[in-house]
N, C-alpha and C positions, 0 to 999 in steps of 0.2 A: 520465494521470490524468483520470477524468470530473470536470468539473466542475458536472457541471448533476444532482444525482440527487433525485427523485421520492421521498422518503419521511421521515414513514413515508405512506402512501395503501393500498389496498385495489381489488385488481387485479378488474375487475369483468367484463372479457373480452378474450381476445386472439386473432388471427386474420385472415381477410382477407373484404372487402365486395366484390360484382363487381355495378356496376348499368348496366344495358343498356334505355335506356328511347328507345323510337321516334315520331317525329311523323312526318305526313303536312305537306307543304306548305301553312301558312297554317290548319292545323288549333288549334284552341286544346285538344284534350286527345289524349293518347296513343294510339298505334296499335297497339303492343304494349310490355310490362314485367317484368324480368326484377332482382330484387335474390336474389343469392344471398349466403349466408354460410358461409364454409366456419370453423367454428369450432376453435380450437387448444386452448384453454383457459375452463373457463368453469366457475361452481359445479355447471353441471350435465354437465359432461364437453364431452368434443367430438364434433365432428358439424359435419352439412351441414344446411338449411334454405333453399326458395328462394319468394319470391315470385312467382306468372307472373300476369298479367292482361294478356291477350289479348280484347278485343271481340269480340264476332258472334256466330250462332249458331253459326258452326264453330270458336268459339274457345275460350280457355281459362283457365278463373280458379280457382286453385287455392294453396294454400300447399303445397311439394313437402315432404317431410320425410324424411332420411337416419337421423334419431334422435330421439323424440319427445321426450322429455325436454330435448335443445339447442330443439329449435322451440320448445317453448312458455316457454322461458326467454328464445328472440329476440322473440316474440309480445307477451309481458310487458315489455320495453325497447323495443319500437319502440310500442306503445300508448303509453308517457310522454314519447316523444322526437317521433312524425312524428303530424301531422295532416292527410295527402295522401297519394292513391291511391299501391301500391296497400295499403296499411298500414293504412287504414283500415276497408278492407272487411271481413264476417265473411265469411272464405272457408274452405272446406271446408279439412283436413289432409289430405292420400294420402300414402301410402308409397311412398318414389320410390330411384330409386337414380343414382350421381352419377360422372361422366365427365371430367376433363380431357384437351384436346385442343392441338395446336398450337404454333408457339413463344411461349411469354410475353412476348420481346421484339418480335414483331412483330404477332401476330393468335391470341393465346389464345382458346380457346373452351373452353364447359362445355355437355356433354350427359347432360340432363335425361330419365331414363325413369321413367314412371309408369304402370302399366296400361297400354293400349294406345296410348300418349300420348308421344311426343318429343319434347320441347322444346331446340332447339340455340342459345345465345347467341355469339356474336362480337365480340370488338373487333380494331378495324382503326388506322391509321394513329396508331399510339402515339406522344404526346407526351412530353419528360423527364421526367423524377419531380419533384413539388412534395414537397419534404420538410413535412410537417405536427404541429407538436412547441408544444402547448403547450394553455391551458383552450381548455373549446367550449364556445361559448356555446345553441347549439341544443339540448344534454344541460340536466339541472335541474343547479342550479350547485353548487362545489366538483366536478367532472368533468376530468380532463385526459386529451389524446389524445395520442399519438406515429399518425403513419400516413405512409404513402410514395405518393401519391397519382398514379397513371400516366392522364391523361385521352387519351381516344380521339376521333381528330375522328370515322373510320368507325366504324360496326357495324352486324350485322345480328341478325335472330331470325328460325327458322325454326320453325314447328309441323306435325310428322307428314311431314317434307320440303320443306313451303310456305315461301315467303317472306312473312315478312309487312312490308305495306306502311310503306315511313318509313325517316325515318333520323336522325341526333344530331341535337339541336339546342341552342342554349345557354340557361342556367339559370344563377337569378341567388342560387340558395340562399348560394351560396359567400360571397356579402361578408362576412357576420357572421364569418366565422375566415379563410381564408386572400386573400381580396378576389379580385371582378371577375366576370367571366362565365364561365361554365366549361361546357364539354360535358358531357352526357346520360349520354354514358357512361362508364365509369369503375372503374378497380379500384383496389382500396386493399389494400397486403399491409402486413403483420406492424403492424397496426393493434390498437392496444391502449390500453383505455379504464379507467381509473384514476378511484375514487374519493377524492376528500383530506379530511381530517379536518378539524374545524371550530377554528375556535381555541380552544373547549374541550376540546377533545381525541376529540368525537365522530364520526359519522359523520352524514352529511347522509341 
């Protein structure tokens, strides 16, 4: 028997977040960034959508897009939700196409092609699953999450074959919902984000 169930609320997307974000040694902002979504369900179907921002002149900043319509429904939720690179930026959209690689339980990867462009994410030395099941306070409020959160002490990013320079380092966003420090990188499957209705009976 469930005991715990979620309704009524207002299913607002489901699916899975893969963030792969790299520092250089005593650097204070990033050396390369990688948020993909590989979406399940969503009012606007499913689909893939990936953030990359890559520094330098030989680098690479771009929103990838598997389905235009999921992207600018991800566009539209992370403009309300994050106020920090690379979600902030107005980056261009290309039309990309999207790759899984590797074992899930040890060092999954996603490879990103876009025009002439390859973008390979990694995570490495996977930690247990933090089960994550209840409101987030980082969403506008009445929001609840379920997600299965696998943190990575390794990863890398490669662009066009390159390694680009960096590696995890830990991030203190996590205290507000499941506490503490937590690594860089990070996937989150069968992550679904629920709206709840207000004690009126509306929706937020």
């Amino acid at each position: 028997m469930i005991e715990d169930l979620v309704s009524p609320g207002e299913l607002t997307w489901s699916g899975e977040h893969w963030v792969n974000y790299l520092r250089l040694p005593g650097a204070s902002s990033d050396s390369g960034m990688v948020s993909l979504f590989n979406i399940r369900w969503s009012p606007a179907g499913n689909g893939m959508a990936a953030w990359v921002w890559i520094p330098g002149d030989e680098g690479f900043r771009a929103i990838c897009s598997g389905h235009r319509e999921v992207t600018d429904f991800i566009v539209e939720i992370m403009a309300k939700t994050a106020a920090n690179p690379p979600y902030d930026d107005e980056l261009p959209v290309m039309e990309a196409s999207f790759s899984q690689g590797g074992d899930i339980r040890r060092a999954p990867s996603w490879t990103i092609q876009t025009g002439a462009r390859e973008i390979v994410a990694t995570w490495t030395q996977i930690r247990p699953v933090v089960i994550a099941n209840g409101t987030w306070p980082p969403c506008p409020s009445g929001n609840y999450c379920f997600s299965l959160l696998h943190f990575a002490d390794g990863g890398s990013i490669s662009l066009d074959g390159r390694l680009v320079g960096g590696a995890p380092y830990t991030r203190d966003i996590w205290q507000r919902t499941i506490g503490g420090q937590r690594s860089s990188c990070v996937f989150a499957l069968a992550e679904s984000f629920i709206r709840l209705p207000t004690e009126g009976g509306g929706g937020k």
